[in-house]
C-alpha positions in Angstrom: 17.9 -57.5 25.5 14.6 -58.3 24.5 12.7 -57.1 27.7 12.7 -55.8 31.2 10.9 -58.4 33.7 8.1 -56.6 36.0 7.7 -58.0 39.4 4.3 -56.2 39.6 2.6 -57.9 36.6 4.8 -61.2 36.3 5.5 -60.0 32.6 7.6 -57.9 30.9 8.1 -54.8 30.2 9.8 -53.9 26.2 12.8 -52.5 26.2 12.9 -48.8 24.3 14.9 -50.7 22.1 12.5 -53.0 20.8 9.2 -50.8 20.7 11.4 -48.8 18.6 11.8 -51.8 16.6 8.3 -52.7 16.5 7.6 -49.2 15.0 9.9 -49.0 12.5 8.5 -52.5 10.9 5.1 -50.9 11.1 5.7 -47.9 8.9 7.8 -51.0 6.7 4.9 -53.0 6.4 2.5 -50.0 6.0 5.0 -48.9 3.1 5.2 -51.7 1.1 1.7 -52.9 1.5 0.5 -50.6 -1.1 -1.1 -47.5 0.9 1.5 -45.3 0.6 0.8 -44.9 -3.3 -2.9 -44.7 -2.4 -1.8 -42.3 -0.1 0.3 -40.0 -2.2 -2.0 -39.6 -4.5 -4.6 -38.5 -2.3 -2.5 -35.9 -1.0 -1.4 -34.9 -5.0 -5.2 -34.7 -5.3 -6.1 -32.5 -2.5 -3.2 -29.9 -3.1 -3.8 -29.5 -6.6 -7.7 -28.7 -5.4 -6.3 -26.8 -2.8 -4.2 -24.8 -5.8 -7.3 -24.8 -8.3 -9.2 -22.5 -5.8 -6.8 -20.6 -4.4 -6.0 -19.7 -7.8 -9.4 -19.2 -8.5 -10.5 -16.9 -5.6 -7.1 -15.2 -6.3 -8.6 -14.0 -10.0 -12.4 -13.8 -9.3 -12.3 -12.6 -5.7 -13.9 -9.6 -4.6 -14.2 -6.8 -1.7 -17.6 -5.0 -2.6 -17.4 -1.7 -0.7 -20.4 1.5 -0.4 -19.4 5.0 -0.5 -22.1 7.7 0.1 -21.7 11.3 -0.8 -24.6 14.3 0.3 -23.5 16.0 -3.3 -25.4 15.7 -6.3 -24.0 12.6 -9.2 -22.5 15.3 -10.8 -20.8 17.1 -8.4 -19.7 13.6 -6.7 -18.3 12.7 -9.7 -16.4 16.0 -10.3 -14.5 15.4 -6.6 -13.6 12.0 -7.7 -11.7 13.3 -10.5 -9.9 16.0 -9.1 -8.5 13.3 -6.4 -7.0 11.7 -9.3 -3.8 12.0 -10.1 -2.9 12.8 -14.2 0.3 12.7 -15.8 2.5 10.2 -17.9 5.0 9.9 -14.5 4.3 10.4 -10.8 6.8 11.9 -8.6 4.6 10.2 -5.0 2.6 7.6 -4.8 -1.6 8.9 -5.5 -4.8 7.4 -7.0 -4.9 6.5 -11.1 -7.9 5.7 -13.3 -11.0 7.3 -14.9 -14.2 8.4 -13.9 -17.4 8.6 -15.2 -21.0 8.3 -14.0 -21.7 4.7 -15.5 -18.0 3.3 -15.0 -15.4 4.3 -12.0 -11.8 2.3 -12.1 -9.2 2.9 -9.7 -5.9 1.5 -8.3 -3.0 3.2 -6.5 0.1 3.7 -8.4 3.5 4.0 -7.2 6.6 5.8 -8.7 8.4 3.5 -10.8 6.7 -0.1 -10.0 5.0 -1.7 -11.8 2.3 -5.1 -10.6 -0.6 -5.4 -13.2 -2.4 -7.8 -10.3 -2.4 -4.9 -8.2 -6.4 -4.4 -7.2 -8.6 -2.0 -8.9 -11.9 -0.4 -7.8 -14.6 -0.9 -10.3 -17.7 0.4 -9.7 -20.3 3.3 -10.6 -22.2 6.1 -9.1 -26.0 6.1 -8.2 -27.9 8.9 -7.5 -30.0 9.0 -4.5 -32.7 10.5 -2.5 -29.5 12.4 -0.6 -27.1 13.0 -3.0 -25.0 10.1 -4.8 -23.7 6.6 -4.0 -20.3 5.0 -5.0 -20.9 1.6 -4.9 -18.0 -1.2 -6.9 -15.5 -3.8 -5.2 -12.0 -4.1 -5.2 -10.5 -6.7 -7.8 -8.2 -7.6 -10.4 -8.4 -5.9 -13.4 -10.4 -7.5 -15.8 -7.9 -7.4 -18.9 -5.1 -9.8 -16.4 -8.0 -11.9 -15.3 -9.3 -12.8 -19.0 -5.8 -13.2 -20.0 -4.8 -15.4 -16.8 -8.0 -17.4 -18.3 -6.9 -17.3 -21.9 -3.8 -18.8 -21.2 -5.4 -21.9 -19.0 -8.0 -22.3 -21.9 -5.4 -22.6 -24.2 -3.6 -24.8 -22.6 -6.6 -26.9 -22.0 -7.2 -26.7 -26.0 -4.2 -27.3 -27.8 -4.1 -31.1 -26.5 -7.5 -31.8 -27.7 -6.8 -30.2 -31.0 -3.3 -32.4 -31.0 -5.4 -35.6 -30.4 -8.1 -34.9 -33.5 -5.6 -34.0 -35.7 -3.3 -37.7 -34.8 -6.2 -39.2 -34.8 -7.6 -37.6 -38.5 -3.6 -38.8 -39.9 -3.1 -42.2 -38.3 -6.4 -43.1 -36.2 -4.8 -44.4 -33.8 -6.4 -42.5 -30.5 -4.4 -44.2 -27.8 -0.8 -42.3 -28.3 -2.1 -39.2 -29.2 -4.0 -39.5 -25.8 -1.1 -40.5 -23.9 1.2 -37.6 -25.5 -1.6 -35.3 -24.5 -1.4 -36.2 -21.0 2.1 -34.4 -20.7 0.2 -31.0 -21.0 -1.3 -32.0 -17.4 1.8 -31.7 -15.1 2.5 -28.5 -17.6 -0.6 -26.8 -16.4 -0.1 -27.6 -13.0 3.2 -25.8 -12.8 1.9 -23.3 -15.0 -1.1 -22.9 -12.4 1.3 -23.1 -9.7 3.8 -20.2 -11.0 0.8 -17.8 -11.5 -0.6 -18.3 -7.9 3.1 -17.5 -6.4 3.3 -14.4 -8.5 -0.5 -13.2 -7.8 0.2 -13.6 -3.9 3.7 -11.7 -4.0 2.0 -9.1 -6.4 -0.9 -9.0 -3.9 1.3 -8.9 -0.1 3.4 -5.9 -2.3 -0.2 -4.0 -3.0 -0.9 -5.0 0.6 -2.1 -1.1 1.5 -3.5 -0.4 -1.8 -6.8 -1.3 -0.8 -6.8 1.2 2.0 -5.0 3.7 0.6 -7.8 3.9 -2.3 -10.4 3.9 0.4 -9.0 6.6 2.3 -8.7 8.5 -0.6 -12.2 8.3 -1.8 -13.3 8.9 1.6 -11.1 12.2 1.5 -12.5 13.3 -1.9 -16.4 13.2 -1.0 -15.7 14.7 2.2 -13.8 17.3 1.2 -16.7 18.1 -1.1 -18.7 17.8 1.7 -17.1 20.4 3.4 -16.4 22.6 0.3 -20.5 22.6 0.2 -20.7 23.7 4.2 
């Protein structure tokens, strides 16, 4: 059955059958006619772009946040230390890290887990016209983030290094280039690996974030009220 005649037009109508047809020796011919290779590799392209910066706003990314105290530096500083909690084990979950004036680093720890891309606050305290100012931005620490960035740098090196030294024994530069070319689907896993493991690290310190806020906010305003 190749059609269905329509008294209307004088034609015919195709039969489901054949449009179906039809289509399937489109996407044939669009297949073999050499787009689809084209087409892949546009597609490689843009989701290892799309990896590169999620990755990269996964390591460098930022949360600036402002925290204003009525209290002198000092005394700001004093209530930001007695909120933490000290100890080589925790028995409940509280607010790590070290204070000072000129350096401030914070993260929430939990009893018996451990997620070094958990987000710290890094900041410092200002003094001000009305007491003190706590100004930083929740990140990743900086130790994991320059050794995230060691690691790709490396990678990045050691084929170059490869090349010179094939090239310095049999100076012949097009095998050592080709070999070196194997390191590029390496990095891509590699990068791909490190941005699953940063985003499950991250959704399990979901509520770090806030709980280091709140806690911050509950230090200066407990000093606040200490002063009243």
């Amino acid at each position: 059955m190749h059609g269905i005649e329509n008294p209307r037009v004088g034609g015919s109508i195709p039969s489901p059958a054949t449009t179906i047809s039809d289509d399937l020796q489109k996407c044939r011919s669009f297949f073999l006619s050499g787009v689809r290779p084209g087409y892949i590799a546009h597609r490689s392209r843009k989701g290892g772009l799309h990896m590169v910066r999620a990755l990269f706003a996964a390591l460098f990314g930022k949360r600036h946040a402002v925290f204003h105290s009525t209290h002198p530096l000092e005394a700001t500083v004093l209530q930001l230390r007695q909120s933490i909690q000290h100890g080589p084990r925790l028995s409940a979950a509280g607010m790590r890290g070290k204070v000072s004036a000129q350096r401030i680093r914070l993260c929430w720890k939990r009893p018996f887990v451990s997620n070094s891309f958990k987000p710290y606050f890094i900041g410092q305290c200002i003094p001000t016209e009305r007491g003190a100012r706590l100004e930083g931005a929740f990140q990743m620490h900086p130790f994991i983030r320059t050794l995230v960035i060691g690691m790709f740098v490396s990678l990045l090196i050691f084929p170059l290094v490869a090349v010179v030294k094939h090239w310095q024994l049999t100076h012949e530069l097009a095998p050592a280039l080709f070999a070196s070319l194997v390191v590029v689907p390496a990095a891509y896993l590699i990068a791909a690996a490190v941005l699953v493991i940063v985003r499950i690290s991250r959704w399990a310190a979901r509520d770090d974030e806030a709980m280091i806020d709140a806690e911050i906010h509950r230090a200066l305003q407990s000093g606040q009220s200490d002063q009243g």
